[in-house]
TORSEPA-970212 format. One line per field, with one value per residue (C-alpha): residue number from 1; z, x, y; residue in one letter. Coordinates in pm, 1 decimal. Layout:
REM residues N
resi: (NUM,...)
pz: (Z,...)
px: (X,...)
py: (Y,...)
resn: (A,...)
***
This chain:
REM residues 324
resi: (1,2,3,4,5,6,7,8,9,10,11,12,13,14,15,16,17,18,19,20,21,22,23,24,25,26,27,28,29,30,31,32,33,34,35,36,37,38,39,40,41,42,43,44,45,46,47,48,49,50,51,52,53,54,55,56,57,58,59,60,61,62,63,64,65,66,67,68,69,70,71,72,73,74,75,76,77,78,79,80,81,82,83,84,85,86,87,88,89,90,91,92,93,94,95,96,97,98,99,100,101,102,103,104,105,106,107,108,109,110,111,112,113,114,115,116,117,118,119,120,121,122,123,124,125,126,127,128,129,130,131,132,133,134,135,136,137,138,139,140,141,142,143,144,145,146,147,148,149,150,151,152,153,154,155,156,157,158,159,160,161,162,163,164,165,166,167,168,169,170,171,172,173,174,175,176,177,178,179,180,181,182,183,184,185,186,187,188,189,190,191,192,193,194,195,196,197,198,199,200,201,202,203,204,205,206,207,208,209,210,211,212,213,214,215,216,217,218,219,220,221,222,223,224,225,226,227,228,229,230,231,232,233,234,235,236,237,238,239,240,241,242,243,244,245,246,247,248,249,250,251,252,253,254,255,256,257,258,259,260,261,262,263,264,265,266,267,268,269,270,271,272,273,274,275,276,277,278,279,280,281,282,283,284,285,286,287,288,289,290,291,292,293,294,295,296,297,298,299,300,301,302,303,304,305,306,307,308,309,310,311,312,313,314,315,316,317,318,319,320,321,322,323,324)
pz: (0.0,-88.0,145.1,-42.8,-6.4,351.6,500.4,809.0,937.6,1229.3,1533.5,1553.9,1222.0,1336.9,1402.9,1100.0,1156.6,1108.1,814.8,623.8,730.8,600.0,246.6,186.2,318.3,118.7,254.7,137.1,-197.0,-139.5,-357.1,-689.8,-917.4,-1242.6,-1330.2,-1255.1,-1423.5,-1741.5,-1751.7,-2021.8,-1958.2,-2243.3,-2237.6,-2358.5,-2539.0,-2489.0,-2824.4,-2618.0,-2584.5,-2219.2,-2189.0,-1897.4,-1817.1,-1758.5,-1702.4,-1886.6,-1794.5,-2104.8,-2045.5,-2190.8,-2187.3,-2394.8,-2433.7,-2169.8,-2012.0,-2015.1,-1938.4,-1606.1,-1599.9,-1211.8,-1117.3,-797.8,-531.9,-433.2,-425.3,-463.1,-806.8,-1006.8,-807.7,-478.9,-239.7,-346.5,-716.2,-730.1,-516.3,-726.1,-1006.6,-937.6,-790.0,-1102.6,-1320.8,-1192.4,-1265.1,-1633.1,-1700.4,-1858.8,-1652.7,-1696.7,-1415.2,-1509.3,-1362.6,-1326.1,-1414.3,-1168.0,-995.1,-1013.6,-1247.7,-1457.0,-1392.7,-1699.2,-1919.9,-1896.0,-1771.8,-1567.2,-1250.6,-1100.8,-1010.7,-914.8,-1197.2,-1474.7,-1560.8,-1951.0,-1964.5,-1802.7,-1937.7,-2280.0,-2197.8,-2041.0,-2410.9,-2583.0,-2350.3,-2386.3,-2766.8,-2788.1,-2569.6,-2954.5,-2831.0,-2487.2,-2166.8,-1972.2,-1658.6,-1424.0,-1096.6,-854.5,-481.5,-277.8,-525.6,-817.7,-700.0,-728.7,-1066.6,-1186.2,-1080.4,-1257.7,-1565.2,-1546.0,-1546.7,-1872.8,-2029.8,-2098.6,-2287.1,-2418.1,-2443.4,-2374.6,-2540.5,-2386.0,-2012.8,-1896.0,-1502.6,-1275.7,-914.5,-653.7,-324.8,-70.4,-342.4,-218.9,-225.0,-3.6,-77.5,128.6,458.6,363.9,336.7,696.8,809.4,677.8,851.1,1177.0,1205.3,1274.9,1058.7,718.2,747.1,775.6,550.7,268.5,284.6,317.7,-30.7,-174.4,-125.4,-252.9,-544.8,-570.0,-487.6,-821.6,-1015.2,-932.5,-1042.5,-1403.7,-1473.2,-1250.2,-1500.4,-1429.8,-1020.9,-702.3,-420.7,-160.3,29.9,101.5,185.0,542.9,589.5,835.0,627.2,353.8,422.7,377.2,68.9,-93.6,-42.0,-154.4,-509.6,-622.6,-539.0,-732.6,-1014.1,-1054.8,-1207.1,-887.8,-628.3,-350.6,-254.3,-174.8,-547.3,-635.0,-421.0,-500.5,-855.4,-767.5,-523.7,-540.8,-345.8,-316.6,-716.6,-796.6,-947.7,-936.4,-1336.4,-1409.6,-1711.7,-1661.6,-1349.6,-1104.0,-766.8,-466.7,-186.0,133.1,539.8,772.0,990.0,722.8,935.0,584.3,414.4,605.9,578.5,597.0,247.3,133.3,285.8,111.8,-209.8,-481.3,-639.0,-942.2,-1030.2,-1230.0,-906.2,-605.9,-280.3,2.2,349.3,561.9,945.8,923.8,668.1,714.1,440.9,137.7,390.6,409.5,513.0,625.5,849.7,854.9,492.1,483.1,152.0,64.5,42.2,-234.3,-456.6,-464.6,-482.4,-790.1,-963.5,-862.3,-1011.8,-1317.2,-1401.2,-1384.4,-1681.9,-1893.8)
px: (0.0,156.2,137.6,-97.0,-383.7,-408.3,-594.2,-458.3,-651.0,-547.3,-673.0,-904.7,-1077.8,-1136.5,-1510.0,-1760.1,-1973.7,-1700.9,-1589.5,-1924.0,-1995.2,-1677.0,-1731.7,-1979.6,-1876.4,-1854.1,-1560.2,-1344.6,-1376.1,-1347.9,-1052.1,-942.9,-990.6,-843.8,-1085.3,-1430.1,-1238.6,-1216.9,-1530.4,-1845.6,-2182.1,-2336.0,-2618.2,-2566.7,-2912.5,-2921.6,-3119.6,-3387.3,-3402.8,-3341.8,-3097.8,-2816.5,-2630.1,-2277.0,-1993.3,-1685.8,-1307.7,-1030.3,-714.5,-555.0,-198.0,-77.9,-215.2,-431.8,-372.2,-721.0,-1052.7,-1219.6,-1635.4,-1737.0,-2081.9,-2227.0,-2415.7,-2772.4,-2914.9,-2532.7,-2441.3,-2127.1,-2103.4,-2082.7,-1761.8,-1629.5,-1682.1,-1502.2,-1206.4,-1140.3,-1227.9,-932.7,-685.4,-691.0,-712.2,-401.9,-275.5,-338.6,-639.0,-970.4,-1258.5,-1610.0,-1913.0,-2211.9,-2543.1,-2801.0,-3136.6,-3302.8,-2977.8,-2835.5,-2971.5,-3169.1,-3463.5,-3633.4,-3438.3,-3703.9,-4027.4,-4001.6,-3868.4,-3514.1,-3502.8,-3205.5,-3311.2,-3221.0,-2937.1,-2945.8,-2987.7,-2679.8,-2475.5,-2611.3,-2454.9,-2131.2,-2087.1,-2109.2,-1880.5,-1624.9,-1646.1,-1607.3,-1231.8,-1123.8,-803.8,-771.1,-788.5,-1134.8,-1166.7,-1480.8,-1531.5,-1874.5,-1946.4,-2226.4,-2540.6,-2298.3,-2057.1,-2363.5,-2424.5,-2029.6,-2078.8,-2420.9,-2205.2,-1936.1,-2120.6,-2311.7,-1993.1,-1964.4,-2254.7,-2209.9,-1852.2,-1801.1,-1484.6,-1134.6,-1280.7,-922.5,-1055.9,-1341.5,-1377.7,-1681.8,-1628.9,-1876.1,-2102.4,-2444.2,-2498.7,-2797.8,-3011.3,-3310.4,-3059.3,-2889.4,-3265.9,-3337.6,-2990.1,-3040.0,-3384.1,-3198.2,-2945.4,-3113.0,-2885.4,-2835.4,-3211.4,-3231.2,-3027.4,-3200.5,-3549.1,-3445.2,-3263.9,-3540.1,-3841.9,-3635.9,-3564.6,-3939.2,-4057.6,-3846.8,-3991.3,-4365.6,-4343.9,-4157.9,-4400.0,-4739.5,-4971.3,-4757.8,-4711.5,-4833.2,-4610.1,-4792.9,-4807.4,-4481.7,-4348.5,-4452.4,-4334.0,-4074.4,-3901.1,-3732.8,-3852.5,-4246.2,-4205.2,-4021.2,-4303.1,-4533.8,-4369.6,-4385.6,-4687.9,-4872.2,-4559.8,-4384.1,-4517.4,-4354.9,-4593.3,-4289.4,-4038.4,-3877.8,-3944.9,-3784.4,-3486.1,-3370.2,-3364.6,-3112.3,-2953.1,-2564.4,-2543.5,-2339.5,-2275.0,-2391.7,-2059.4,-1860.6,-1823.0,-1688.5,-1449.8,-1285.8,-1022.8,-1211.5,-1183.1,-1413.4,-1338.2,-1513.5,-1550.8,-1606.1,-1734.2,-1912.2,-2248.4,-2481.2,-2331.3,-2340.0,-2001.4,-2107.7,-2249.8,-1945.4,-1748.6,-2013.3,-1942.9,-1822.6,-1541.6,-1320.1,-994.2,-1073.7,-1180.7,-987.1,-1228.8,-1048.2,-1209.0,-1096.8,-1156.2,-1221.5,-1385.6,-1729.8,-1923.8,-1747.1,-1522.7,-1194.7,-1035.0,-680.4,-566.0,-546.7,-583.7,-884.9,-763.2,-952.8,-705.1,-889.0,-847.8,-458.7,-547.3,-749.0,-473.7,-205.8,-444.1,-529.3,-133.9,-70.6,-290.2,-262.6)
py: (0.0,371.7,633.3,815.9,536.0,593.2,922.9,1031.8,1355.1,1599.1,1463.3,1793.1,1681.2,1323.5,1350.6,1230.8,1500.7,1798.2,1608.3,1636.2,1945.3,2076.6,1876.6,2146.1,2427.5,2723.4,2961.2,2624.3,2733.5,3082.1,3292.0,3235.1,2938.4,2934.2,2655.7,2847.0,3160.4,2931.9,2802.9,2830.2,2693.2,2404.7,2241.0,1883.8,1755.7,1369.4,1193.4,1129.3,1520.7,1532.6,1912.6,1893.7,2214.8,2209.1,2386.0,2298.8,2444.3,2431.7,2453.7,2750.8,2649.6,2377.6,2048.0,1940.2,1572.4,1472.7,1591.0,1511.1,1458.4,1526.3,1427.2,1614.6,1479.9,1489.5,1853.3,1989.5,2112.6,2213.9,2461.5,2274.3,2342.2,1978.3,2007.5,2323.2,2256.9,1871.0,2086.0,2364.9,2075.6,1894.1,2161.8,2327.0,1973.7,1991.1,1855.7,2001.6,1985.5,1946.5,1958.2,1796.8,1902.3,1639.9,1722.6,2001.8,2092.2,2409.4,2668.5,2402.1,2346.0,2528.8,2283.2,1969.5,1947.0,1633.9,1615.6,1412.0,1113.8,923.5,620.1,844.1,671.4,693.1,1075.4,1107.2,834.8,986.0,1308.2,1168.1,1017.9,1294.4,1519.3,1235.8,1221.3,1545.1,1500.9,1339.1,1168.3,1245.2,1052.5,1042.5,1037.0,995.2,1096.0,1132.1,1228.5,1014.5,983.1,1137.5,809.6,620.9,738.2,691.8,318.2,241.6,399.5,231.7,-77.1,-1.4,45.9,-344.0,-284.8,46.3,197.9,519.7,692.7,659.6,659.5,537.1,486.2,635.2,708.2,693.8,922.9,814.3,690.3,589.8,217.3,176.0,406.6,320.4,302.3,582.6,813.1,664.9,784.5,1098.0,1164.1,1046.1,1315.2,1678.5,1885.5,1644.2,1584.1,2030.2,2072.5,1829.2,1942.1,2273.9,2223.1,1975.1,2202.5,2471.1,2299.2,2179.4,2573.4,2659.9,2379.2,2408.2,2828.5,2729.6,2458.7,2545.7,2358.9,2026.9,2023.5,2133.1,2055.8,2278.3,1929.5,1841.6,2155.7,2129.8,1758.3,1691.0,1318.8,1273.3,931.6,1114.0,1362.2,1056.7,875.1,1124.0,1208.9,888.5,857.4,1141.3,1167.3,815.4,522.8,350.6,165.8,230.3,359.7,32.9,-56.5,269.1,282.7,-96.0,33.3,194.8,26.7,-158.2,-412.4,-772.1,-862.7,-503.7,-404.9,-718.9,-709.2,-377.4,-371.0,-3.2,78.8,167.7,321.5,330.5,598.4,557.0,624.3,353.9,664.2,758.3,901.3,813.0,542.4,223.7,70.3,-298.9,-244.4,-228.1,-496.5,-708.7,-612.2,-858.5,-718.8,-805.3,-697.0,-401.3,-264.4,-75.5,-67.5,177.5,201.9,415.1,486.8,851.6,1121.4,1111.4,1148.3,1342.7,1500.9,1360.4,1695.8,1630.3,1945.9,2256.1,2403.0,2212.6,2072.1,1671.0,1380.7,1243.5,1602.3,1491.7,1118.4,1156.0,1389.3,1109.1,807.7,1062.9,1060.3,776.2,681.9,995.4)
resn: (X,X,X,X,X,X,X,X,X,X,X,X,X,X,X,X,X,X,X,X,X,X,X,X,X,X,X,X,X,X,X,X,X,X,X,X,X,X,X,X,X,X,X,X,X,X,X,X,X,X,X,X,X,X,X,X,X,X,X,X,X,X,X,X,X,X,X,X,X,X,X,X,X,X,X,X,X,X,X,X,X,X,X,X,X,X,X,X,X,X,X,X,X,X,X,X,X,X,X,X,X,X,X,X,X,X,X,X,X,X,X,X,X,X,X,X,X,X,X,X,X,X,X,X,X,X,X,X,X,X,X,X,X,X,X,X,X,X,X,X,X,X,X,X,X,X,X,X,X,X,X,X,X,X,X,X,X,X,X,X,X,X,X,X,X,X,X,X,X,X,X,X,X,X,X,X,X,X,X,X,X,X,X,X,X,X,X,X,X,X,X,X,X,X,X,X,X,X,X,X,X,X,X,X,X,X,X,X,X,X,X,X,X,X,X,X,X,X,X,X,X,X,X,X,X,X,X,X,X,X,X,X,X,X,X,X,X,X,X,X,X,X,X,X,X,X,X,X,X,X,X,X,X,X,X,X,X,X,X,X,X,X,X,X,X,X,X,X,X,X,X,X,X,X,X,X,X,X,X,X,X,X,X,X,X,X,X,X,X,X,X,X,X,X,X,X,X,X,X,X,X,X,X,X,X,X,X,X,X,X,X,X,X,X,X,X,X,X,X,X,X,X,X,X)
***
């Protein structure tokens, strides 16, 4: 094992909870970033006609080494704290980068009438195909935070099926594997659960005023679950008869990912205050696949000391070299 596979934080940053907290936190991605100074907004129209907005960095400088797809996390966006400071670490390392909104995240809701679900896989692998084609030559590389990890797996799975242009290896930070657990977690813990219907009714409040002839969502806005609202959308806008039936969709479990054909690595925190770690002991992996577990980090944290600067920003730029 390298030194570099092992994350060792301060003792001060030991606790799960300061570690996801600090994942998100926005004065870590305060000052300059050459990558958000670089970057244009597309919107990438999927032959299904499903638009994704996204924001894609060039490198200005000479040849870049590769270009890097990131996939957000559940109510974050490419403009979350984490997506911007990967984004800027391996940018300054050479790379071109490229944050992918999923549908109704960030400033896109106008784009499609229907609302997210976590199932839309092919919308986004559809997308991730054409941003890669569009690399010509160069080195892809994948990378996604807890349901964005989620998503990088169920993609890189497809891929045995369905190739997607020179993806050389992809990476899942905290990715969600549970997600039934994980939504019961989440409704356990004051601030996450705060913090995500704060975010979700937002996010439905912005929704219900673009397309007022399609939803009302007066209902959930005073519910106190995820667990409940969940429940409730699928309900009145799903063709889903529950949200069990929904979330195993979803879900990666056991033989989930146990045939994967690209490198693959899977970053996560046996602290982890979301992600049950057992999941992933029982995981059925093959040798295309790199599982690290480590005690500390929380969920998406993995904030070393006292730059507040993510092991896994330097990990992925280390992996990335190695194969471009």
């Amino acid at each position: 094992m390298y030194a570099d596979d092992v994350f060792r934080p301060a003792w001060y940053l030991r606790n799960a909870h300061v570690q996801t907290i600090l994942a998100s936190s926005h004065f870590r991605a305060w000052g300059q970033n050459p990558m958000r100074a670089a970057a244009r907004q597309l919107v990438v129209t999927t032959p299904t006609g499903v638009r994704l907005q996204g924001f894609y960095s060039p490198r200005i400088d000479g040849t870049p080494r590769g270009l890097v797809i990131l996939l957000h996390g559940w109510e974050g966006s490419a403009d979350s704290t984490y997506m911007q400071c990967t984004g800027k670490t391996l940018y300054n390392r050479g790379y071109d980068i490229f944050r992918l909104n999923f549908r109704d995240h960030g400033n896109s809701h106008h784009l499609n009438p229907g609302i997210f679900y976590a199932v839309l896989l092919e919308e986004v692998f559809q997308a991730i195909q054409q941003i890669a084609r569009q690399a010509d030559q160069l080195p892809v590389f994948l990378a996604g935070f807890s349901l964005g990890g989620n998503f990088v797996l169920r993609i890189v799975r497809q891929t045995a099926q369905i190739p997607i242009a020179n993806l050389r290896h992809a990476v899942a930070v905290s990715p969600v594997l549970n997600p039934a657990k994980s939504t019961l977690r989440a409704d356990q813990i004051f601030y996450i659960r705060k913090y995500f219907l704060k975010k979700w009714c937002q996010s439905l409040a912005v929704k219900q005023r673009l397309f007022p002839e399609l939803y009302d969502f007066s209902a959930v806005m005073s519910m106190r679950s995820m667990e409940e609202m969940t429940d409730y959308l699928l309900e009145k806008y799903s063709d889903y008869s529950s949200a069990a039936e929904y979330f195993s969709t979803y879900a990666l479990l056991e033989d989930a990912i146990s045939s994967l054909s690209v490198p693959t690595t899977v970053i996560t925190a046996a602290d982890d205050p979301l992600i049950p770690v057992e999941d992933f002991y029982n995981l059925q992996l093959n040798d295309q696949t790199r599982l690290f577990i480590h005690d500390s980090g929380g969920h998406n944290g993995f904030i070393g000391g006292i730059n507040l600067e993510s092991w896994y920003e330097r990990k992925l730029g280390n992996l990335f070299d190695s194969m471009s």
